[in-house]
C-alpha positions in Angstrom: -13.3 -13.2 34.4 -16.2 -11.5 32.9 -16.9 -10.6 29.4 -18.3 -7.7 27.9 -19.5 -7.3 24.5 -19.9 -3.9 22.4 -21.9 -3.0 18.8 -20.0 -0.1 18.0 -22.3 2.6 16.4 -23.9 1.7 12.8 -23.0 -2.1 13.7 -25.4 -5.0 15.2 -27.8 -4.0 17.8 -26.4 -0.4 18.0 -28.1 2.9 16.6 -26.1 5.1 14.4 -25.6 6.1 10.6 -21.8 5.5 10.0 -19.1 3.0 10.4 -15.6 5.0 10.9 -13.3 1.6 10.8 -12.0 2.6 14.4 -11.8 6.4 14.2 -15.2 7.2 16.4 -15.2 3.8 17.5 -12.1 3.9 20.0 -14.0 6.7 21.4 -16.9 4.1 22.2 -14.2 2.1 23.6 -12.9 4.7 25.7 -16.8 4.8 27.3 -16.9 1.7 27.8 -13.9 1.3 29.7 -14.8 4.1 31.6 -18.3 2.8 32.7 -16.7 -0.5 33.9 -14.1 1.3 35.9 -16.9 3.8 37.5 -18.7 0.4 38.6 -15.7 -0.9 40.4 -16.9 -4.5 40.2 -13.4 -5.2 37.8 -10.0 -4.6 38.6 -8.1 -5.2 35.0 -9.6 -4.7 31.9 -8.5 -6.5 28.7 -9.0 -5.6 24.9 -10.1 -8.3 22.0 -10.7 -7.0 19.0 -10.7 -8.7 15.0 -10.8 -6.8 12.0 -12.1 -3.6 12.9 -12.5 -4.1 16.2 -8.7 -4.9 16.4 -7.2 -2.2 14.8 -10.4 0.1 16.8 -8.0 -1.6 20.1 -4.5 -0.2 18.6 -5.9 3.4 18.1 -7.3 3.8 21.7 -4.2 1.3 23.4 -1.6 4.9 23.0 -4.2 7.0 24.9 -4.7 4.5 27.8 -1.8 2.5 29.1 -3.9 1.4 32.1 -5.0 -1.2 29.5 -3.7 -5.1 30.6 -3.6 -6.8 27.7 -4.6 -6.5 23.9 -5.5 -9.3 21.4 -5.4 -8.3 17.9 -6.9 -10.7 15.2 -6.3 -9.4 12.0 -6.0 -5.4 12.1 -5.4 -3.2 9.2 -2.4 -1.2 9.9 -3.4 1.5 6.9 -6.4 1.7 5.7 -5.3 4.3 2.6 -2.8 0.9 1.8 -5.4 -1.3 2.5 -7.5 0.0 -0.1 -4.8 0.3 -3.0 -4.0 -3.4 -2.0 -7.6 -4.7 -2.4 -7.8 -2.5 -5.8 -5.2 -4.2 -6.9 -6.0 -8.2 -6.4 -9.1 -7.8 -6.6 -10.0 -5.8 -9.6 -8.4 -4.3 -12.6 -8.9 -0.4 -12.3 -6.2 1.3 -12.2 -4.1 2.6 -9.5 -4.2 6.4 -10.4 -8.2 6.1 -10.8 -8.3 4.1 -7.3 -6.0 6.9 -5.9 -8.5 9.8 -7.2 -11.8 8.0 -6.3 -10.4 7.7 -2.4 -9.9 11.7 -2.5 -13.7 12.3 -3.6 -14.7 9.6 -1.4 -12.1 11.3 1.4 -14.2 14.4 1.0 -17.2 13.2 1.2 -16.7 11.3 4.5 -15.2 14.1 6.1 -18.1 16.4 4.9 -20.7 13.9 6.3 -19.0 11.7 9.4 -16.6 14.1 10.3 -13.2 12.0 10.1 -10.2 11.8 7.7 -9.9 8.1 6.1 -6.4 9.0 5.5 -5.4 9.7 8.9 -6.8 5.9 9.7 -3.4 4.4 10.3 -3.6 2.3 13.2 0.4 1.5 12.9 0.8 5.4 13.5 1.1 5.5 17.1 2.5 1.8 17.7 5.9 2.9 19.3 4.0 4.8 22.0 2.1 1.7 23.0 3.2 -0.4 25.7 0.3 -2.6 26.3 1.4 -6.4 26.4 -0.2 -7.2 23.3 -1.1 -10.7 21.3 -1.3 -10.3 17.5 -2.3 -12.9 15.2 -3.5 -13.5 11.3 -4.5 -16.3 9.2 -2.2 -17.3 6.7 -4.7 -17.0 3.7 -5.9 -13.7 4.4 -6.5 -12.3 1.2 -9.0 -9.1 2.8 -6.4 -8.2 5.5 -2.9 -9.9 4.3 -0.4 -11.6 7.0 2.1 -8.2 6.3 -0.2 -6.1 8.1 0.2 -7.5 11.6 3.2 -8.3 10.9 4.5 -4.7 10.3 2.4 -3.7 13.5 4.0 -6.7 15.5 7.6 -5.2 14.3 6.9 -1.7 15.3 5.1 -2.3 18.4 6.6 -0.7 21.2 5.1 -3.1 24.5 5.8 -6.9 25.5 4.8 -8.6 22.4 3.8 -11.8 20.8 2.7 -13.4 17.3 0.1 -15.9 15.8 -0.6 -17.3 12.7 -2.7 -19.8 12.1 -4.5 -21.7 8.7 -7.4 -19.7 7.4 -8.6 -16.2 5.9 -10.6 -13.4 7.5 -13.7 -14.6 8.3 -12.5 -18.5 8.9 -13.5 -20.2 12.1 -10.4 -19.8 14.4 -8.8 -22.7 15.7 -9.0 -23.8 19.2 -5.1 -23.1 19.7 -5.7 -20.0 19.1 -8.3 -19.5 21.8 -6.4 -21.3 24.4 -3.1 -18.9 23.6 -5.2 -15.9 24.0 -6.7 -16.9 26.8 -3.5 -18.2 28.5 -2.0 -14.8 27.3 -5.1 -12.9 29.1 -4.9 -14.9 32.3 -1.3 -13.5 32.5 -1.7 -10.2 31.5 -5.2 -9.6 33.6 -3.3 -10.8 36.1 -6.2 -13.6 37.3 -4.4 -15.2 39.5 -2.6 -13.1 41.6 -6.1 -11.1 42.2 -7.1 -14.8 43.2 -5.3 -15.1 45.8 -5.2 -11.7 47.2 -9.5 -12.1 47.2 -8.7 -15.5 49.0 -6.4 -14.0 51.4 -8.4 -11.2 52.2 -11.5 -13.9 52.9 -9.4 -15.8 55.5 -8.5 -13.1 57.5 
């Protein structure tokens, strides 16, 4: 198996101004996935994405179901929800003042990185993926709550399983978690069947 890594634009070692939460982003993905296809030195490409880069996997797994296997660590199923939800533990302004500062913020994202917030809704297209997919969350999430993947989990429409596991967003994850979603991609990138056909293919 080989691993690739990605900055999406505006993050790490990447150039760029703005951070779309996924909207531009899957379109990075899509490039990527492209590129390692045009190189033909893979055969099944897997997704692993957390936080952003997990709900950046859900909005591009609908436009390309040639995608093996998704693991999803802690997406945001709505990021319009997300926000009232955060307003509301975290601070006491009130919900028709959060509700009008996201429709001047709204505006002023569109005007300058060209993408609707509100149309950031990653559980949108859910029923028209069919992706085996791997979701999990930790249990004391209060960024991203639990009832975001689960909702997803409910509504998604491919082979499906759930984790949950101690911790918040940003916690270490724990090695049983790593060991499922590696088991999970072994299956799903289908390791060893491409094994043995490579083994075969050497003996003769």
């Amino acid at each position: 198996m080989t691993m690739v890594t990605l900055d999406f634009a505006g993050c790490g070692k990447s150039e760029g101004d703005f951070i779309s939460l996924g909207w531009h982003e899957r379109d990075d993905v899509n490039v990527l996935v492209n590129y390692l296809r045009e190189q033909r030195k893979v055969n099944t490409i897997g997704l692993w994405g957390r936080s952003m880069g997990a709900a950046t996997a859900l909005l591009h797994s609908h436009r390309d179901p040639t995608i093996a296997g998704l693991v999803l660590d802690s997406a945001f199923s709505d990021l319009r929800n997300l926000v009232q939800e955060l307003a509301r533990t975290h601070t006491k302004v009130p919900s028709f003042l959060v509700g009008a500062a996201m429709s001047l913020v709204r505006g002023s994202v569109e005007s300058r990185a060209n993408f609707d917030i509100y149309r950031l809704k990653p559980i949108e297209h859910l029923h028209e993926s069919f992706i085996p997919a791997l979701f999990a969350t930790g249990e004391q999430d209060t960024f991203i709550q639990p009832h975001h993947s689960q909702q997803m989990f409910a509504k998604y429409g491919g082979d499906k399983n759930f984790i949950k596991f101690d911790g918040d967003h940003n916690s270490q994850r724990p090695m049983f978690f790593y060991d499922s979603a590696v088991i999970f991609l072994i299956g799903t990138l289908q390791v060893e069947a491409l094994l043995n056909e490579k083994n075969r293919m050497n003996e003769e």
